[in-house]
C-alpha positions in Angstrom: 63.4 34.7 -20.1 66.6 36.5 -21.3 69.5 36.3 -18.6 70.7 39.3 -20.3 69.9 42.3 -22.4 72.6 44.6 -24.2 71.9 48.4 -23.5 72.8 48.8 -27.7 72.0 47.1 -30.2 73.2 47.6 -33.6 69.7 48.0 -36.0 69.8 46.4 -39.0 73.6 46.2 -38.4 75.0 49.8 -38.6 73.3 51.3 -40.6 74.4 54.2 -40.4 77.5 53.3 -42.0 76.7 50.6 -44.4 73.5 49.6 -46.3 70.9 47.9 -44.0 70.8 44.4 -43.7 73.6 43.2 -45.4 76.4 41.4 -44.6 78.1 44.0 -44.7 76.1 46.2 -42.0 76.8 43.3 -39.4 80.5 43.0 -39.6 80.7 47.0 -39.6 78.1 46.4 -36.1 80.8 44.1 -34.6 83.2 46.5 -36.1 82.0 49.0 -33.7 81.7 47.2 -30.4 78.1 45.8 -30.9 76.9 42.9 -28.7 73.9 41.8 -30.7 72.5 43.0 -34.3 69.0 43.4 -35.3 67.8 42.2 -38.6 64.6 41.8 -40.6 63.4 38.4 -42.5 61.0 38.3 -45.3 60.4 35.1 -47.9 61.1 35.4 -51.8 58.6 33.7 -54.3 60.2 30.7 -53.5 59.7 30.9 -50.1 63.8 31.4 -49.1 64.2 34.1 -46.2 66.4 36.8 -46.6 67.1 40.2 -44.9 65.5 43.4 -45.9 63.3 45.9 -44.4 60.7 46.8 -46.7 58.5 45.1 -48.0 59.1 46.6 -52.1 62.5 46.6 -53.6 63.6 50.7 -54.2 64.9 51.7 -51.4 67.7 49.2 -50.7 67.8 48.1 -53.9 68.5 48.7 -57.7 65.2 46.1 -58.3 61.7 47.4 -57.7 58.4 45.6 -56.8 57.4 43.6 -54.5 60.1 41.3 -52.4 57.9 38.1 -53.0 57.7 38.4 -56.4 60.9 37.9 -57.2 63.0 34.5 -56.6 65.4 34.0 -54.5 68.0 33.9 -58.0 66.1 37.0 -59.3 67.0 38.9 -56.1 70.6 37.9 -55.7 71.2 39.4 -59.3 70.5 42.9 -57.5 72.8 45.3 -55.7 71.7 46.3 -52.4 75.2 48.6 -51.4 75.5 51.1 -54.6 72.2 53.0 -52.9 74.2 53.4 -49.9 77.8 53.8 -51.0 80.0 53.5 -53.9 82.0 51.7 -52.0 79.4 49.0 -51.3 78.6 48.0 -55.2 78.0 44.5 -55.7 76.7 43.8 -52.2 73.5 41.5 -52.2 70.7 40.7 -49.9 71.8 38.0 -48.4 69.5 34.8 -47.1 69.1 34.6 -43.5 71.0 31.0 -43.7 74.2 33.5 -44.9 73.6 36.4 -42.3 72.9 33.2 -39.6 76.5 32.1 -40.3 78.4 35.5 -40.2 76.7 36.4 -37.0 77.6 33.5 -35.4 81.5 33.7 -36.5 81.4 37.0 -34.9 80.1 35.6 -31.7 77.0 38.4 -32.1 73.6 37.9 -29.8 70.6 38.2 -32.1 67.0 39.8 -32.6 65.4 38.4 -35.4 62.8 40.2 -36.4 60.1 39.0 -38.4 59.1 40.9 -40.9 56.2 39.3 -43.3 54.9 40.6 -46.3 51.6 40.8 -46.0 49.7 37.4 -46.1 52.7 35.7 -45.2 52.9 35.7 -41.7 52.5 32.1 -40.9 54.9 30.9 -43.5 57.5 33.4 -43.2 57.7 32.6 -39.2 57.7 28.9 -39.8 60.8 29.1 -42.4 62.8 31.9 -40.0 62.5 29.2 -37.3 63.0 26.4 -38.9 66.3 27.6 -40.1 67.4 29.6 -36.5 66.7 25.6 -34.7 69.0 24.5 -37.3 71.9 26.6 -37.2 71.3 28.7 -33.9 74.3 27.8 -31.1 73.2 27.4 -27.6 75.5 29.6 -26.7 74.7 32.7 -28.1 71.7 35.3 -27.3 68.5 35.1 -29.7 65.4 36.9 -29.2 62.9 36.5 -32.0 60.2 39.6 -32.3 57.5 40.7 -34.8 54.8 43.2 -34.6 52.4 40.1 -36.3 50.6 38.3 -33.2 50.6 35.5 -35.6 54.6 35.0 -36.3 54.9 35.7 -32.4 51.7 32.4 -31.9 54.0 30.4 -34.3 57.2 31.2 -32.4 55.6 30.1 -29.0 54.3 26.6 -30.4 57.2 25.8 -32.4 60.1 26.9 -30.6 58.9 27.8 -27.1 62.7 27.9 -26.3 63.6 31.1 -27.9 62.5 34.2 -26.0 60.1 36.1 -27.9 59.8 40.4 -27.9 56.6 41.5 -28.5 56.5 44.9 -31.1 54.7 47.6 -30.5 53.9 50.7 -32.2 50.3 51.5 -31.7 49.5 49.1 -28.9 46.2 48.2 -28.8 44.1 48.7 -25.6 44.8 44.5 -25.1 48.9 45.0 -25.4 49.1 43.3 -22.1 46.8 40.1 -22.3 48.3 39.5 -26.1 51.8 39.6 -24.1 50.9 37.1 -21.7 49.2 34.8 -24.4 52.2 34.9 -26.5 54.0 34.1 -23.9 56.8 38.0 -24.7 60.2 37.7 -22.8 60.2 41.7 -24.0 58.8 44.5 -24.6 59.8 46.7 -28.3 58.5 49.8 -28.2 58.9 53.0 -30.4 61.1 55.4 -28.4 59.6 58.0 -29.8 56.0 57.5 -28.6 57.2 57.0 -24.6 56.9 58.8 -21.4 58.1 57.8 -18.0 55.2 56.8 -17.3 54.5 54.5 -20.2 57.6 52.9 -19.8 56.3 51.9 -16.2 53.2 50.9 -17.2 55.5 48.3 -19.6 57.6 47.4 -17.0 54.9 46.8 -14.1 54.4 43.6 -16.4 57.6 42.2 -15.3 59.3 42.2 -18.9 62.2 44.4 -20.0 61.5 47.3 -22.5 63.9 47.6 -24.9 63.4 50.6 -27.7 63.7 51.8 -31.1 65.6 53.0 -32.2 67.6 56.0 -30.9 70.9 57.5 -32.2 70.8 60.6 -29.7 73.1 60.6 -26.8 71.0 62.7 -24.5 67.4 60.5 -25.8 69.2 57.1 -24.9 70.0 58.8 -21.3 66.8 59.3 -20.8 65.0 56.3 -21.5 67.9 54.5 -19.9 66.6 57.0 -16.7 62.9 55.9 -17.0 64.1 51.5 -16.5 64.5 51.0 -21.0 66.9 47.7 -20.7 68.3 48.5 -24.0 67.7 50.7 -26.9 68.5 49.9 -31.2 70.6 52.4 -32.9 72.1 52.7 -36.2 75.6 54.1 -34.7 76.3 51.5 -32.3 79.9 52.9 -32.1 79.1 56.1 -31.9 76.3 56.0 -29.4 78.5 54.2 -27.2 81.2 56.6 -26.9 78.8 59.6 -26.3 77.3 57.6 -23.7 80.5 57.1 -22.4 81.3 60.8 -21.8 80.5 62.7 -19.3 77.2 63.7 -18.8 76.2 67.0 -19.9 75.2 70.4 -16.8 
């Protein structure tokens, strides 16, 4: 279990100010006060894990197709800042080895989310984990999560160490007995699709609830208000300080 959860966490860096899931976005997170990032990890053709969302190149890129059909050479040669920000040109996707080792010079805790392409679930967990019982310090915070029961299986049997936050969207009507058979140390829930009530419901599991993502002052009050442990924004900075004022009468 986690000894401690951040009330913000900056998602997919800070993205709100620089292009998601970049080097970039995680230096602007610590930038801004952030305790831990959030990324996404998805596999090239051959089989490299890098950070991106989606699971086709437009949005955060000048490529287009699918991520896994390109190499991980064939991706590098693409800018993933200009869509963002001038200011950004030139900046790449970067492999999770590269994001791995900026994180941990900033002294950042970590949710790794992985993100498979479809098909790919098993291998795509395998090479995230590999790499994070490689390079991961003890010292620093991890939580790995997915929405894929399968990455979450293939967290619990190959690195049972690292906590494990269970996605959810849609649960399904089994949300709870999955939890307990992958073992979850969380709960990620859309903060959207919650009540008071189903936030209790999640809690009366015993795990925290942690929620994405929110970039409204008065939103994160209130989920913080029904027991949410912590909640992903894109303006870690600038939730922080309007959560630091005083409440609105």
């Amino acid at each position: 279990m986690l000894s401690t959860l951040p009330r913000l966490i900056g998602h997919r860096g800070a993205k709100e100010s620089a292009p998601e899931n970049t080097l970039a976005s995680l230096r602007e997170a610590a930038r801004q006060g952030a305790a831990w990032v959030e990324v996404d990890v998805m596999l090239t053709r051959d089989r490299v894990p890098v950070l991106i969302h989606d699971d086709t190149l437009e949005r955060t890129t000048n490529g287009a197709g699918p991520v896994p059909d390109l190499t991980l050479a064939e991706l590098k040669a693409l800018d993933a800042g200009s869509w963002f920000d001038g200011r950004f040109a030139g900046e790449t996707v970067p492999t999770l080895e590269e994001a791995l080792g900026v994180i941990r010079k900033l002294g950042l805790g970590l949710n790794l989310e992985i993100k498979p392409y479809p098909g790919q679930e098993v291998p795509t967990a395998e090479a995230a984990l590999d790499l994070l019982a490689r390079l991961w310090p003890r010292g620093l915070p991890l939580l790995v999560s997915s929405f894929e029961v399968p990455c979450l299986e293939v967290a619990r049997d190959r690195a049972p160490e690292i906590p494990r936050g269970y996605l959810l969207w849609d649960p399904p009507a089994d949300w709870a007995a999955i939890a307990d058979r992958i073992g979850a140390a969380t709960l990620n829930v859309h903060q959207n699709r919650q009540t008071a009530d189903s936030v209790a419901a999640y809690r009366a599991t015993g795990r925290p609830v942690l929620a994405y993502t929110v970039n409204d002052a008065a939103r994160a009050r209130t989920l913080f208000d029904w027991g949410v442990a912590g909640v992903f924004t894109d303006a870690p900075g600038r939730l922080a300080a309007e959560l630091a004022e005083p409440t609105p009468r």
